[in-house]
C-alpha positions as CSV (number, residue, x, y, z in Angstrom):
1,X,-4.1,29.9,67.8
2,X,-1.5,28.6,65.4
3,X,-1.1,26.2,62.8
4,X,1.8,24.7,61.5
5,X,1.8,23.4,57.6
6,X,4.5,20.9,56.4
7,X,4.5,20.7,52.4
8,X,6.3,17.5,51.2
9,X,7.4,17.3,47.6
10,X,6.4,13.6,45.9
11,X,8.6,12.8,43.1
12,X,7.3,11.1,40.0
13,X,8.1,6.9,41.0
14,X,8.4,5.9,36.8
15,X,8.4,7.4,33.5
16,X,7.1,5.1,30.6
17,X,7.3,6.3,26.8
18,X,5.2,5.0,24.4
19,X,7.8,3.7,22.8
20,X,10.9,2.3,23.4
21,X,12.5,2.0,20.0
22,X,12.0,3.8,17.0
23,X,13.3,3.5,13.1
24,X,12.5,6.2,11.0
25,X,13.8,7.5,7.2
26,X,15.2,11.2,6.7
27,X,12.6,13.8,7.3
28,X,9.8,11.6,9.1
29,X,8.0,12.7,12.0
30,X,6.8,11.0,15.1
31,X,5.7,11.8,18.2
32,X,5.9,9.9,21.5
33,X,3.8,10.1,24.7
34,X,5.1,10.0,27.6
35,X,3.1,8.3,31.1
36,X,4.3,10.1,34.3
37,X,3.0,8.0,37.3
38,X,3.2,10.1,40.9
39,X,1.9,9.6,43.8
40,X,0.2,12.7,44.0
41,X,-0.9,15.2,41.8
42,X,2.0,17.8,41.4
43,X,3.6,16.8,37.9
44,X,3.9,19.5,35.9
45,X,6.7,19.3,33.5
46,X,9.0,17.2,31.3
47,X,12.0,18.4,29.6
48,X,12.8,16.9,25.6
49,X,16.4,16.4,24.8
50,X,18.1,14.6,21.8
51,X,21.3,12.4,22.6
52,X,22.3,13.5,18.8
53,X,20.6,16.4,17.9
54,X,22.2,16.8,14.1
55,X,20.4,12.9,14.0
56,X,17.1,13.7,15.7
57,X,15.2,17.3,17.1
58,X,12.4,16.6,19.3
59,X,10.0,19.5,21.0
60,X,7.4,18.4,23.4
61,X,7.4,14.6,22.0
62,X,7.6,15.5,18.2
63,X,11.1,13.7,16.8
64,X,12.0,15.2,13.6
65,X,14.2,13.0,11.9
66,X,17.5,15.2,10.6
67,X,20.2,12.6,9.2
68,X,21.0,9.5,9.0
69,X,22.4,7.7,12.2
70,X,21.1,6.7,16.0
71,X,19.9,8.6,19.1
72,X,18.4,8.4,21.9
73,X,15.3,10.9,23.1
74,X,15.2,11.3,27.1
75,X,12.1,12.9,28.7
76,X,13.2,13.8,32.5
77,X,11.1,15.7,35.1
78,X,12.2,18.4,37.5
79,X,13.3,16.4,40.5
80,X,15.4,14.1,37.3
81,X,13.3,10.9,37.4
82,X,13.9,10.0,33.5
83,X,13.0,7.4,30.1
84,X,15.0,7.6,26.7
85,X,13.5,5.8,23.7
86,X,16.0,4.7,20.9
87,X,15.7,6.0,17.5
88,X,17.6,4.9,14.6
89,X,17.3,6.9,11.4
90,X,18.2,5.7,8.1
91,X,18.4,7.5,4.3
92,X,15.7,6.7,2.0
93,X,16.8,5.0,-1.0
94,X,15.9,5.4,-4.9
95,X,16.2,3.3,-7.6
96,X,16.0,4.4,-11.0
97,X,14.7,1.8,-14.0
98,X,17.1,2.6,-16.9
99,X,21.2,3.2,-16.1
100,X,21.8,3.9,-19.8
101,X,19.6,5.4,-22.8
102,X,20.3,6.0,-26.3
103,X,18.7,9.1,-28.0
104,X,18.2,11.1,-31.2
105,X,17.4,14.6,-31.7
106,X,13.6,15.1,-29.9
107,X,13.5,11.6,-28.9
108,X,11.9,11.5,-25.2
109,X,12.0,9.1,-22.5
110,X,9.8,8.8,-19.2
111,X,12.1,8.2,-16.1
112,X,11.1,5.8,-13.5
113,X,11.9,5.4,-10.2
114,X,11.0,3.6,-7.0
115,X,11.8,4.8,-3.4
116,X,11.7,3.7,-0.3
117,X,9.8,4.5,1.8
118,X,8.0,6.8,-0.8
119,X,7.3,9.6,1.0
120,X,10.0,12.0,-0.6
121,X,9.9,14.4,-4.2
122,X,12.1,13.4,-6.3
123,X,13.7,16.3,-8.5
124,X,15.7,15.0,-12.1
125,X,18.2,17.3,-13.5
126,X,20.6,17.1,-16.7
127,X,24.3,18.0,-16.2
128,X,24.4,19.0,-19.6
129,X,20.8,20.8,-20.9
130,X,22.2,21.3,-24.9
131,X,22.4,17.1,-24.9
132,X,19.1,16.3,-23.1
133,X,16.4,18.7,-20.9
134,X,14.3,17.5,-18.2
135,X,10.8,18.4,-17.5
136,X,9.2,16.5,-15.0
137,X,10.4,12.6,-15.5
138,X,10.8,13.1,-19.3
139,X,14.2,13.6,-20.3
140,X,14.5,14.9,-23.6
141,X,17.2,15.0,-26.4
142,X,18.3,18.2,-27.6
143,X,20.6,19.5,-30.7
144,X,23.8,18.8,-29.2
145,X,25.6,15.4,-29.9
146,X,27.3,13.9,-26.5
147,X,26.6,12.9,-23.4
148,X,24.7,13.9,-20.2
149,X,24.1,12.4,-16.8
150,X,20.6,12.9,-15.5
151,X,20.7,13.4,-11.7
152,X,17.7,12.2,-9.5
153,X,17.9,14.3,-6.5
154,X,15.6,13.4,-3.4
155,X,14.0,16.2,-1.5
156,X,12.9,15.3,2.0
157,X,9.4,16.5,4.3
């Protein structure tokens, strides 16, 4: 007695992400899903790549945005069946209250920003610490006559 087997592959018929657009600011996170519909029961797989990876890094669905600019995420099966979703990734933005302060020796002054989206530290620094130190947002004047420029620096994630 004998038997004879045949094993067919079947392919994946679509791919559908989640999402098919995506903006995001320096050092978000997001992750997409993605649908697989088969007709059968053999999808194992999908494979992550970045269009731009110094833009976006994605692992398993997670995007990681990197820098500012656009890419596009693919997710593709084994047998190549594939669905990209567009991300565009743009650099947060601060905006500080006061452009121009005055001081006398020990005079202090709270800094005050806003940013957008708000998610990011924000780190002041003086270029010149015997004019004026920073300690948190207060920016203090020292013994030294002159003039300074205090830096907000944004850290990201």
């Amino acid at each position: 007695i004998s038997c004879s087997v045949s094993v067919e592959a079947v392919k994946p018929s679509d791919i559908k992400l989640s999402k098919s657009k995506l903006d995001m600011y320096i050092g978000d996170t997001e992750t997409i899903k993605a649908d697989v519909i088969s007709e059968g029961d053999n999808f194992t797989s999908l494979t992550w790549t970045s269009s731009e990876p110094t833009v976006v890094s994605v692992t398993d669905g997670k995007i990681t945005a990197v820098n500012s600019g656009s890419a596009a995420i693919t997710a593709k099966t084994a047998d190549g069946s594939t669905a990209s979703c567009k991300i565009n990734v743009k650099t947060p933005k601060i905006s500080i209250s006061s452009k121009s302060e005055e001081l006398f020796f020990g005079d202090s002054i709270n800094a005050y920003y806003d940013l957008e989206p708000g998610e990011q530290e924000v780190i002041l620094t003086s270029s010149d610490t015997s004019i004026a130190q920073v300690e948190g947002n207060t920016i203090t004047a020292m013994g030294n006559a002159g003039s300074c420029t205090v830096t907000a620096t944004m850290f990201y994630g």
